[in-house]
Every structure is written in structure tokens, then in C-alpha cells.
C-alpha positions in Angstrom: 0.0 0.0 0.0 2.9 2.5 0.5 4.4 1.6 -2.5 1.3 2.8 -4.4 0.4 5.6 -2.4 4.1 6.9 -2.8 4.0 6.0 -6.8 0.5 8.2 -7.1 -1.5 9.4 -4.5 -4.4 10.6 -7.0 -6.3 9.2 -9.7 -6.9 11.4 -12.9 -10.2 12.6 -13.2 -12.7 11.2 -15.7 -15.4 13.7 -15.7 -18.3 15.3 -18.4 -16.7 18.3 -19.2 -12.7 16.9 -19.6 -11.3 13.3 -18.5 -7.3 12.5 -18.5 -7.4 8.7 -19.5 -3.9 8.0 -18.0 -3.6 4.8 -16.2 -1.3 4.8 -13.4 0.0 2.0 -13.8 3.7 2.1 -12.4 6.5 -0.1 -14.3 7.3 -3.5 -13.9 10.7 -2.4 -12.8 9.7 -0.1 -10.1 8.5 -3.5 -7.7 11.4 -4.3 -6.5 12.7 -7.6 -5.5 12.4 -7.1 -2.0 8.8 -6.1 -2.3 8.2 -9.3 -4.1 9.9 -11.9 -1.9 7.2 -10.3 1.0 4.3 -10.9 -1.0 5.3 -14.1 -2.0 6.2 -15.4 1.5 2.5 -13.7 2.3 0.7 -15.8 0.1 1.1 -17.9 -3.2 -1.8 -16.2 -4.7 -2.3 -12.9 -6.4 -4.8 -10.7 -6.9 -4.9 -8.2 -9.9 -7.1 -5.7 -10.4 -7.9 -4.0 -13.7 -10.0 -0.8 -13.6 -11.4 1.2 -16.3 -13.6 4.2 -15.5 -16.0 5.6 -17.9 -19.7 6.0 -18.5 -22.6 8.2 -19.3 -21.1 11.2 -19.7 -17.7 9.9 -20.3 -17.6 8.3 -23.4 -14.2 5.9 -23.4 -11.5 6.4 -26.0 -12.0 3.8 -29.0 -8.9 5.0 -30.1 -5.9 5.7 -28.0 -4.0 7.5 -31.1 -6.8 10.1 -31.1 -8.4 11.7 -28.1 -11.2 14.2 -28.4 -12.4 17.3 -27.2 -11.2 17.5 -23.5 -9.4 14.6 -23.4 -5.9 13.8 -22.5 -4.0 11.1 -21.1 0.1 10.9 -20.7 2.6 7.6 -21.1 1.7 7.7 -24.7 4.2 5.2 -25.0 1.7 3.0 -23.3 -0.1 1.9 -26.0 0.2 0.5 -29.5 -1.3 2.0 -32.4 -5.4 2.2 -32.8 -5.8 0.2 -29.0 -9.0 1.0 -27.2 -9.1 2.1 -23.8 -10.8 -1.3 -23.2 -8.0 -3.4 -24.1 -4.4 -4.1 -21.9 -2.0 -1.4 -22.6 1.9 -2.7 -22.2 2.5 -1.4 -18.5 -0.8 -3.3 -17.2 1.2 -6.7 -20.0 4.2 -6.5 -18.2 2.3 -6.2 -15.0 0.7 -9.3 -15.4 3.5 -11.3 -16.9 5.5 -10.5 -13.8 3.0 -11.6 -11.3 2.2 -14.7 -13.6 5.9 -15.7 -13.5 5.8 -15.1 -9.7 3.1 -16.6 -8.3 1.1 -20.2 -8.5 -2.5 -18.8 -8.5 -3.7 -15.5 -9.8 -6.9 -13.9 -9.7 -8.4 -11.0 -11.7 -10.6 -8.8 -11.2 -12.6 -6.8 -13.6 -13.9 -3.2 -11.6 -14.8 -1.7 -14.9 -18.4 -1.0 -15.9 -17.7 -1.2 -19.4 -17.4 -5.1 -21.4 -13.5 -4.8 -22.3 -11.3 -7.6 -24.0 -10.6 -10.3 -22.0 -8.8 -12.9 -24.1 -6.0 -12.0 -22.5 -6.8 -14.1 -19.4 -6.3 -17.3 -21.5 -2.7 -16.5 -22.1 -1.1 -16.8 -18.6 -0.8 -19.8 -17.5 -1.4 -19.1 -13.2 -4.7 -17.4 -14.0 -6.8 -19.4 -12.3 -9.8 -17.0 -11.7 -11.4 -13.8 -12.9 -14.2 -11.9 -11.3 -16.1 -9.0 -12.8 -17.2 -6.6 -10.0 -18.9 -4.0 -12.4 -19.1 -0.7 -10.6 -18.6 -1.8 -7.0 -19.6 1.7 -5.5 -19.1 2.3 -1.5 -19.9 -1.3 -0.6 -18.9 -3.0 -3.3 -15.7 -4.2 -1.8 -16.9 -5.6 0.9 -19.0 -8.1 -0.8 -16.1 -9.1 -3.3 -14.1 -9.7 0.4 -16.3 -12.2 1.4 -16.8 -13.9 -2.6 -13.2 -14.2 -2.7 -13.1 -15.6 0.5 -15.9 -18.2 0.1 -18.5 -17.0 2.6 -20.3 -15.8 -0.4 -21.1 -18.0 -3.4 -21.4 -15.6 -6.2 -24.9 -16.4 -8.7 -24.4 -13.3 -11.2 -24.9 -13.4 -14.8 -22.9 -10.9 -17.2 -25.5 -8.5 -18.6 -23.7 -7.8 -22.1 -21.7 -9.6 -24.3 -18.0 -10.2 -24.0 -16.2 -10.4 -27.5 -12.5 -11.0 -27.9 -12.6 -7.9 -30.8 -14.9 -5.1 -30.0 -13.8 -3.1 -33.8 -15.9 -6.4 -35.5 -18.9 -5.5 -33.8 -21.4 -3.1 -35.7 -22.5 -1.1 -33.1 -19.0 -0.1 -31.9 -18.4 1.1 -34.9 -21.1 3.1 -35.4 -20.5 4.6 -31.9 -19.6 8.1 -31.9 -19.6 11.8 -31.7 -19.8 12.5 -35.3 -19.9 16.6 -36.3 -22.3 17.8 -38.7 -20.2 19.9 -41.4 -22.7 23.1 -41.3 -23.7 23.1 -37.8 -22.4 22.6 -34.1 -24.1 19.5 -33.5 -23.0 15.8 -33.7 -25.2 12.7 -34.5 -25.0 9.0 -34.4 -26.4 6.9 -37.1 -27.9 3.9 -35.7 -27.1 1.7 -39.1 -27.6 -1.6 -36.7 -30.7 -1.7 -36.3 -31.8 -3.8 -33.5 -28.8 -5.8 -33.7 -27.1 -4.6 -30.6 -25.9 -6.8 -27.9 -26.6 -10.5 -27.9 -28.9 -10.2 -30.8 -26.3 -9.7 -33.4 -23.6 -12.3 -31.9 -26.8 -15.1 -32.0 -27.9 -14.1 -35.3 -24.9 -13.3 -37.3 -23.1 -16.8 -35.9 -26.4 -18.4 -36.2 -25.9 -22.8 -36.9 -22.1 -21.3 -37.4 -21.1 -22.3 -33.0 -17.6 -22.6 -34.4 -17.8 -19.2 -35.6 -19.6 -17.9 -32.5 -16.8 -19.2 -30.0 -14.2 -17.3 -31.9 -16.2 -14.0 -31.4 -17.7 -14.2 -28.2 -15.4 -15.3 -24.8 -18.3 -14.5 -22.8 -21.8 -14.7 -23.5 -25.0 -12.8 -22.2 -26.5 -14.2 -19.2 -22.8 -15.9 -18.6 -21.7 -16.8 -15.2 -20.0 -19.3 -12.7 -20.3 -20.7 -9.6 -18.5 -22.2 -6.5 -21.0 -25.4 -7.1 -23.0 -26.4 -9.8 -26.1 -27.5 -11.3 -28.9 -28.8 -13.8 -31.9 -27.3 -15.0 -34.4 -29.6 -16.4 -37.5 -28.3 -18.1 -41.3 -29.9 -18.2 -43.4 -30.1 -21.4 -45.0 -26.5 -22.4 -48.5 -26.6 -21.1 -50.8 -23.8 -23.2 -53.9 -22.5 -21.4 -57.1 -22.9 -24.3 -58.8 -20.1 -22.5 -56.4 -17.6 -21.9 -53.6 -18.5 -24.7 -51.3 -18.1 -22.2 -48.2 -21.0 -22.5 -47.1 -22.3 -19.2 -43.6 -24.6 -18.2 -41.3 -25.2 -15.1 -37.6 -25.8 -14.9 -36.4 -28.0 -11.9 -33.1 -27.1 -10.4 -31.0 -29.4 -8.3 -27.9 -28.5 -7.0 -25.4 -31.0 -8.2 -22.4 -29.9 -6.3 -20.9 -29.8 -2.8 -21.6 -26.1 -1.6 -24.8 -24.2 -1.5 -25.3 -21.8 -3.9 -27.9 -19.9 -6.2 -28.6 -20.1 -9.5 -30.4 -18.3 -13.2 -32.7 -19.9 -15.3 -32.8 -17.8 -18.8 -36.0 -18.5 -20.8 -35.0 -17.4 -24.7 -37.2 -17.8 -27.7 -36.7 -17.9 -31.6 -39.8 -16.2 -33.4 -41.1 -16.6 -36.7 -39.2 -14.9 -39.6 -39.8 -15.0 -43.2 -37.4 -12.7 -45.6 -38.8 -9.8 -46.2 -40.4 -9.2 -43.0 -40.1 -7.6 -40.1 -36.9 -7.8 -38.8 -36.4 -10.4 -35.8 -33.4 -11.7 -34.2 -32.5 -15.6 -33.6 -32.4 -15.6 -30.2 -34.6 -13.2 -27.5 -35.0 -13.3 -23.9 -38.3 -13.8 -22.8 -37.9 -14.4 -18.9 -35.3 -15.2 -16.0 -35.8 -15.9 -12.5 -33.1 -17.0 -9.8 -33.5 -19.4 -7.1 -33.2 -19.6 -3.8 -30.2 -20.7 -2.4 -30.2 -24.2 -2.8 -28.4 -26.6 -0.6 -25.9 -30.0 -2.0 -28.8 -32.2 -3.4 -31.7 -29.5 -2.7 -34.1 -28.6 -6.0 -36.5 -26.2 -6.5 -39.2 -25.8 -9.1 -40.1 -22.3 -11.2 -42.7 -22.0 -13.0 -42.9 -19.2 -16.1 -45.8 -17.6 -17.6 -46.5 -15.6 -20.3 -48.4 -14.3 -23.3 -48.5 -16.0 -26.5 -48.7 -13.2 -28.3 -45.3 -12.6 -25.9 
């Protein structure tokens, strides 16, 4: 802790009206070997964490080459040519290539609110664990405390898509503040359509799962668990009064720890070409249960419209 507050006792400021995108991340060379025999005599696992701020407001770089109005960020050096701020830059590399190299287990964590590029996490070998804490806020952390430590048995699903290449995906690069030529005003043209989010990985990589994998790391509604389970679902039952259809999913807990989990109800309308447009896969429903212990099931049930 003296070691970073020494390096940099403040953050830059990300704000509405100016951000400085600089990420203090110090260099490899500056933790020095005595600093790195303590930790390692501490503990044989290592926890990195990754943050990226940025939101409404605060649009983040897609291009670290070109900053906008108001923006700024220093260590240009950083990065390579055309990154995005939601990719590794070589300090936070090296970072984690030292710490792989040092320690057995590593964990990441993820305490960005934006869906960044995560492939990297396949490449080191002692990265055991990642954990994406979103914006954790004021008590955030002391959740994540008791997660890592297993008092908590985390039952979150991701609410976006994580894609190894953001630049493939349409909306991204439709994204923008683009300046009209006559006027002080920008626009965005929304050329996707509704194929934002989930709905363009599942219908662009649609029958093509080899495809799919190669583009998406993580999906929607993605998410692990300290135990695990099986979801088995009953015949659909449709109501001749109401038209409403009916069904209930079973879960069991298959593992040894008790633990919650999501059941994600998705449907595939009708399309014929030419018509209006619909996606291959839409989510209808979810519901979470209770926490279940070893062995324990519970039954939800799921409702809705047919015209739904």
C-alpha cells in the first residue's frame, strides 16, 4: 500500500466536461525484488485488479492515437497503435506477466463497468480466476471480500456480451460523436438496427457455434459458480382459454456447496425474408432461485403471453 500511495497518491479525473485517460500503472521495474519476496512469503496467490472508468457522460476512447475534445491522457508510450481504452496497454502486459511468473495462483478482477477484452486471461498460465465486480460503489468491496473468500457463493450473470474484438462488432463502430459539417451539433447513425448486444452475436453466428466461439469469450447471461447444477425443463402446457403457454424448470444442485442459480428463458420467433426484422435468439424471462443446498431442488414455474 505505501508503495502505491508513494507511486501516485491521486487518480486522474474522468469527468463530463474533460477526462485524463492516463492509467497509473507504475512499471514493472519499479517493484522491486524485496517487495516481491514479502508478498510471495505472504501468500502464493495474487490478486490483480484491472479498472477502467467511464460511463454516461464519459464516453471511453475507442482510439488511444486520437483523443477528443477534452481529453488527454500521458505515457503515450503505453499503447500501440489504434488500441481501445478497453483493451491491456503494455504497462498493465508486463504487469501481469511479472505476477504470472511469480506466483502459482492469480486472480483477476474486472472493476470496470464497461465489457472490455478479455482474451488475454487465456494467455497466462497461473490465472486461475477472474471476477467482474462491475461498478462496486461504497460497498462493493466488501461483498467481493467475502466472494473471494468463500463465505459468499457468487450467482451473477454478465448483462452484455464479452467479444474477444470489439472493432468487429457493428454497433462499436457506429458509436460516436460525429460533427455535422454546417452546424455545431454531432449525431450517431444507428445503421444496426436492432442488432445490438446479444442479438447480433446469435444471429450473425447463427448454426455457425464454431464461428460464435471465436467471437464471443463470454456470453449474455454468462456466469460461474462455487458449485454447480442442472436445470431440467417440463413439457410446455398452453392454457385454451387464456392462450397463455405455461412450463417449469427443476433445479438441483449437483455440487458440494450451497449456492444460487439463473434460469434464462429465450425464444426464436417466426421470420420470413422480407419481414419484419427479428433476431435468432430473444429473452423472454429469467428468474433466480433460492439458495439451494448440496442435493436440494426447486421448481419455477414461467408464464406468459402467447402473443409474448
Amino acid at each position: 500500500m505505501n508503495f502505491y500511495t508513494k507511486y501516485q497518491k491521486n487518480r486522474p479525473v474522468v469527468g463530463m466536461w474533460g477526462a485524463d485517460w492516463t492509467l497509473p500503472e507504475p512499471k514493472t521495474k519499479q517493484y522491486s525484488a524485496s517487495l516481491l519476496g514479502h508478498a510471495k512469503k505472504f501468500s502464493d496467490t495474487a490478486l490483480v485488479v484491472i479498472a477502467r472508468p467511464g460511463g454516461e457522460g464519459a464516453d471511453v476512447p475507442k482510439n488511444m492515437s486520437k483523443m477528443g475534445m477534452g481529453q488527454t491522457y500521458k505515457n503515450k508510450g503505453d499503447w500501440d497503435k489504434d488500441q481501445s481504452y478497453l483493451e491491456l496497454n503494455k504497462r498493465e502486459k508486463a504487469m501481469v506477466s511479472l505476477v504470472n511468473k511469480n506466483f502459482k495462483n492469480v486472480v483477476v478482477l474486472i472493476n470496470a463497468a464497461n465489457t472490455m477484452e478479455l482474451g488475454w486471461l487465456k494467455d497466462y498460465s497461473h490465472i486461475k480466476a477472474a471476477v467482474w465486480m462491475g461498478g462496486p460503489g461504497m460497498k462493493g468491496f466488501s461483498s467481493l471480500g467475502k466472494i473471494l473468500k468463500g463465505e459468499i457463493n457468487p450467482s451473477g450473470r454478465t448483462a452484455d456480451t464479452y467479444a474477444y474484438d470489439l472493432k468487429k462488432n457493428p454497433s462499436y463502430n457506429n458509436f460516436g460523436s460525429f460533427m455535422y459539417s454546417n452546424a455545431k451539433a454531432a449525431y450517431v447513425h444507428y445503421a444496426e438496427n436492432i442488432y445490438v448486444g446479444y442479438k447480433w452475436y446469435e444471429t450473425r453466428y447463427l448454426n455457425n457455434e464454431k464461428a460464435y466461439k471465436k467471437a464471443v469469450q463470454y456470453a449474455f447471461g454468462y456466469g460461474l459458480s462455487y458449485t454447480g447444477f442442472s436445470q431440467k425443463m417440463s413439457a410446455l402446457r398452453t392454457d385454451s382459454t387464456t392462450g397463455k403457454i405455461s412450463f417449469d424448470v427443476t433445479v438441483k444442485n449437483t455440487g458440494k456447496q450451497a449456492g444460487k442459480d439463473v434460469v434464462q428463458i429465450y425464444y426464436t420467433a417466426p421470420y420470413y425474408n422480407g419481414g419484419i426484422e427479428k433476431a435468432a435468439t430473444n429473452l423472454l424471462d429469467f428468474a433466480k432461485t433460492k439458495s439451494l443446498k448440496p442435493g436440494e431442488s426447486q421448481k419455477l414455474h414461467f408464464t406468459f403471453n402467447r402473443e409474448a
